[in-house]
C-alpha positions in Angstrom: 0.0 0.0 0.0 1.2 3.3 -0.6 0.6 6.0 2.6 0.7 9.8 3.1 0.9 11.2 7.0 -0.9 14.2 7.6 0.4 15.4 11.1 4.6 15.0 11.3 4.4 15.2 15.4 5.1 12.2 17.3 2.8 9.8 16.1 2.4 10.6 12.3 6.8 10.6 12.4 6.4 7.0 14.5 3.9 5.8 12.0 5.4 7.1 8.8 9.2 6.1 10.1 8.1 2.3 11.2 6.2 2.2 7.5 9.0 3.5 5.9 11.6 1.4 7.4 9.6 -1.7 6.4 9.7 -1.1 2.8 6.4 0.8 2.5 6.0 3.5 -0.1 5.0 7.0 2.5 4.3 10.4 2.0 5.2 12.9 4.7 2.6 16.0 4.4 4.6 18.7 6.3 3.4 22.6 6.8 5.7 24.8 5.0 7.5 26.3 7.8 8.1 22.3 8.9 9.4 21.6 5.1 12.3 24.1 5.7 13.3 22.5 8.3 12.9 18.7 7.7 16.2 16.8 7.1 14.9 14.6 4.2 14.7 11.5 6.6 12.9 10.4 10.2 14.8 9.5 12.9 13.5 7.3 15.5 14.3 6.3 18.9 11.6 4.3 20.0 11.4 1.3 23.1 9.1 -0.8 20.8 10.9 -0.4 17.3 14.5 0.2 18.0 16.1 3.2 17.0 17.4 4.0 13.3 17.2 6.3 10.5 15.0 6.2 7.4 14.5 8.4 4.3 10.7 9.6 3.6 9.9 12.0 1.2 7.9 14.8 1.8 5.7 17.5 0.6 3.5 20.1 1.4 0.6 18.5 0.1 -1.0 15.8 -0.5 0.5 15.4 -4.3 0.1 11.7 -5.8 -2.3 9.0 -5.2 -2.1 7.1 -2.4 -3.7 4.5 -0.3 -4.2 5.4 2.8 -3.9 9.0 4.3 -3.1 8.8 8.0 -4.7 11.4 9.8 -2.4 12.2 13.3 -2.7 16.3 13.6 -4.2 17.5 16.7 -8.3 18.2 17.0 -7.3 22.2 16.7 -5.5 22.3 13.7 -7.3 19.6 11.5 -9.2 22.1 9.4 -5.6 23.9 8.6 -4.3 20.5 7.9 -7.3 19.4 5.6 -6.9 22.1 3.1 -3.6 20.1 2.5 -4.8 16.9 1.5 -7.4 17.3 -1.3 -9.5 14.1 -2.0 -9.2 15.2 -5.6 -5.6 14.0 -5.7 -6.8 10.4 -4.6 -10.2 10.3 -4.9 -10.0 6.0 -3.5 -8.0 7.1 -0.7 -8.9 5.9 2.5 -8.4 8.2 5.7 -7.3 6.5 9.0 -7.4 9.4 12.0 -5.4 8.9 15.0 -6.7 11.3 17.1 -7.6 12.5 20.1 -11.7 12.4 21.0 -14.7 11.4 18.7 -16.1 14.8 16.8 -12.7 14.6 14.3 -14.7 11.4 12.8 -17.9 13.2 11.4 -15.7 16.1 10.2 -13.6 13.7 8.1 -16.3 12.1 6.5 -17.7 15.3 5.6 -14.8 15.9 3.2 -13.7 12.0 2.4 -17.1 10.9 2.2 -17.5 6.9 3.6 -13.8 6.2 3.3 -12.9 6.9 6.7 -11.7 3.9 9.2 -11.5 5.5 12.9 -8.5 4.1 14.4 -7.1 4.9 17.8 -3.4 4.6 19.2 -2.1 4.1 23.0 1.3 5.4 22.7 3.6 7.9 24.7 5.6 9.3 22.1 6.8 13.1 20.8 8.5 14.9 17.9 11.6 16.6 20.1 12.7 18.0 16.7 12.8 18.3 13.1 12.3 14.5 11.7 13.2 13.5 15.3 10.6 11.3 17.1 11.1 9.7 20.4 8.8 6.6 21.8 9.4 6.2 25.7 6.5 3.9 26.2 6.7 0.0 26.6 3.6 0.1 24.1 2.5 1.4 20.7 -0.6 -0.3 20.0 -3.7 0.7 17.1 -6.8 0.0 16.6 -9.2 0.3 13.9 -12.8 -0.1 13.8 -13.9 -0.4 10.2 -17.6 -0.1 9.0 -18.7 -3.9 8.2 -17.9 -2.9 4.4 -14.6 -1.9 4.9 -13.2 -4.9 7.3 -11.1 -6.7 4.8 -9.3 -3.1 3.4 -9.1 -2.7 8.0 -7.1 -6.1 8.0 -4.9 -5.6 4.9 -3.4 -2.0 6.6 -3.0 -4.0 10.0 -1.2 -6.5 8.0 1.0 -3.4 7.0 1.4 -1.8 10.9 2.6 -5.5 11.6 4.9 -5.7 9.1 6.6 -2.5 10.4 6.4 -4.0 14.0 3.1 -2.2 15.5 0.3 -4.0 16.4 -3.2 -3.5 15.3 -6.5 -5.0 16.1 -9.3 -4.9 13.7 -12.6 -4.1 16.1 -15.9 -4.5 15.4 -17.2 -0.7 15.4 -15.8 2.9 15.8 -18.0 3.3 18.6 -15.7 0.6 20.4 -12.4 2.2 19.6 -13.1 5.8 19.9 -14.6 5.6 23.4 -12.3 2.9 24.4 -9.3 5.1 24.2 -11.3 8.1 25.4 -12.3 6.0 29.1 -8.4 5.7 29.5 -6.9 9.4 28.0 -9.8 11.2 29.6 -8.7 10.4 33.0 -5.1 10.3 32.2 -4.7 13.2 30.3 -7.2 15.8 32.5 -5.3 14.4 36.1 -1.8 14.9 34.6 -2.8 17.9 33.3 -4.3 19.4 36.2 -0.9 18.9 38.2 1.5 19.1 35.2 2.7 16.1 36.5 3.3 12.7 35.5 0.8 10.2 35.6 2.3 8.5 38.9 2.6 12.1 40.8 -1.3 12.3 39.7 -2.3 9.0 41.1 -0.7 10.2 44.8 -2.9 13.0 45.2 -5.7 11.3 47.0 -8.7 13.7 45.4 -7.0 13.5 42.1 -6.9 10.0 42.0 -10.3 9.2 43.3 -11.0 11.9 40.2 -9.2 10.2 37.6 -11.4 6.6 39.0 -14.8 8.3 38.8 -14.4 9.8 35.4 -13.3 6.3 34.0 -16.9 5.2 35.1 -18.5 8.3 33.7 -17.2 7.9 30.4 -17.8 4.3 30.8 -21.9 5.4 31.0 -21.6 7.8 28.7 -20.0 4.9 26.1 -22.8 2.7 26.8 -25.2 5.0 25.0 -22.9 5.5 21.9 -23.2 1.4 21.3 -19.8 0.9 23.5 -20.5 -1.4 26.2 -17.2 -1.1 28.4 -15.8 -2.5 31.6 -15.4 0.6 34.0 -13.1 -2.4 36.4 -10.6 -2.4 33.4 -9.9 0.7 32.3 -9.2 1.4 36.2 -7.0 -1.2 36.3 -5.1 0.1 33.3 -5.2 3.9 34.7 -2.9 2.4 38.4 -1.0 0.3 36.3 0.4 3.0 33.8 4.0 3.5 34.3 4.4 6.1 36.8 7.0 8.4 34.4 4.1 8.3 31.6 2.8 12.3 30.7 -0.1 12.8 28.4 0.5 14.8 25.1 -2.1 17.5 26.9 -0.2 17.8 29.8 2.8 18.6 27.1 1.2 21.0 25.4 0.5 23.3 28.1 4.0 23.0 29.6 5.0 24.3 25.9 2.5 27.0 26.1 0.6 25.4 23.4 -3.2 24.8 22.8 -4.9 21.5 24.6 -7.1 19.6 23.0 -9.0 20.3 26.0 -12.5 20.3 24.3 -11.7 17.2 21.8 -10.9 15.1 25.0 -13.3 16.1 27.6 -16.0 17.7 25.8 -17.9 15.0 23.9 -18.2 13.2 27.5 -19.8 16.7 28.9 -22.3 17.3 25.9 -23.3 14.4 25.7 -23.8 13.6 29.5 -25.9 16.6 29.9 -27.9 15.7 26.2 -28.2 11.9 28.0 -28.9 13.2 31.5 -25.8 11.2 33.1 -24.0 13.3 35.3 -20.5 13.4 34.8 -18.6 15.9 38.5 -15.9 14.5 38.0 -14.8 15.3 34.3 -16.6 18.5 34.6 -13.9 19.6 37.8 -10.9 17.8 36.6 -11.8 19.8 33.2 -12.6 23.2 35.6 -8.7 22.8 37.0 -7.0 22.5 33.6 -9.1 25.5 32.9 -12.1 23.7 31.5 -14.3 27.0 30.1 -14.1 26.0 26.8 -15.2 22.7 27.2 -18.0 22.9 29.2 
């Protein structure tokens, strides 16, 4: 298959790097200010995939006909990043968004029509400069959750990720994936956050914690009426076992004075709890301390 990345941060390079370095044909769709400065290769240091160096092309558009267009830009700059990846230049194309939240899916289909698979990555990992991406986590795992029409195109690009040494599980929905990650980052993200602290610092703050534990069972309600049955026990169990250095990509972003994607992360859980009449404290005042206006 051949791939473009729209998004060069730290999962779009660790995605387009572990592609490339398998033999796959990728694209790297950079901003112009990010073209000047790109080296002409990725470098990655990674716990999962080793580290090495890999030549990808790049552009600052989408330019030839690809495949698959990777979607990993952050919920606040995806209409920017849109406008660079025409689905006149490959009208078959399928878009794959890793990102943050649930709204980004409906916006995508908007402008790729039904050729959207929502997919969903659980990975600590960061561009720390130009082509550079470092993985610290002991994970980098994706799922996909293809419309029952587009399962066997779903397997054949995990069949790709596993080539180039990521897993990927084809689910049975998007409901399933998108609010699965969100009952995990949610917590995660908004405690860190809230502390600028790791996620181990977070979980010894008594209030914080007991926080982080009652918004995993709000989301889990909230998930239940979007189709997504979940385990609230599990996603708990997950939160206390994270490794205690582990920071959230929100919790980066305001340490570097850059937007959150406050609103993608905890704002579908608040709509729709108050549209659903579940009440949901505990997202709402984790949100309130990261400075949760907007997203309430």
């Amino acid at each position: 298959m051949r791939h473009a990345i729209l998004g060069a941060g730290g999962v779009g390079l660790l995605i387009g790097g572990a592609l490339a370095q398998a033999g796959k044909q990728v694209l790297l769709i950079l901003r112009p200010e990010t073209m000047e400065e790109y080296p002409g290769g990725v470098h990655v240091e990674s716990v999962v995939l080793g580290e090495f160096d890999v030549d990808v092309p790049a552009s600052t558009r989408l330019d030839r006909p690809v495949d698959v267009l990777w979607v990993a830009v952050k919920a606040p700059q995806l209409d920017e990043a849109l406008r660079l990846a025409s689905p006149a230049v490959a009208p078959d194309a399928v878009a794959v968004p890793l990102m943050n939240g649930v709204d980004h899916v409906a916006r995508l289909r908007e402008v790729y029509g039904d050729l959207v698979i929502p997919g969903a990555i659980r990975v600590e990992s960061e561009r720390v400069g130009p082509g550079h991406v470092a993985q610290a986590s002991p994970f980098a795992s994706i799922d996909l959750g293809p419309p029952a029409a587009m399962r066997g195109l779903a397997e054949g690009i995990a069949a790709e990720l596993y080539d180039a040494g990521l897993g990927c599980t084809v689910r049975d929905g998007e409901a399933e994936v998108l609010w699965g990650k969100l009952a995990l980052l949610a917590p995660f993200a908004l405690g860190t956050s809230a502390l600028l602290q790791p996620i181990g610092a977070a979980r010894d703050v008594p209030d914080v914690r007991a926080l982080m534990c009652a918004a995993i069972r709000e989301v889990c309600a909230v998930a239940a009426t979007e189709g997504a049955p979940l385990d609230a026990d599990v996603y708990t169990q997950a939160l206390l076992g994270m490794p205690s250095d582990m920071r959230s990509s929100m919790q980066k972003d305001i340490s570097a004075g850059r937007q959150p994607e406050l609103d993608a992360i905890a704002g579908p859980i608040l709509r729709r709890g108050r549209e659903r009449g579940i009440a949901t404290p505990a997202v709402e005042e984790l949100a309130r301390r990261v400075g949760g206006s907007k997203a309430v």
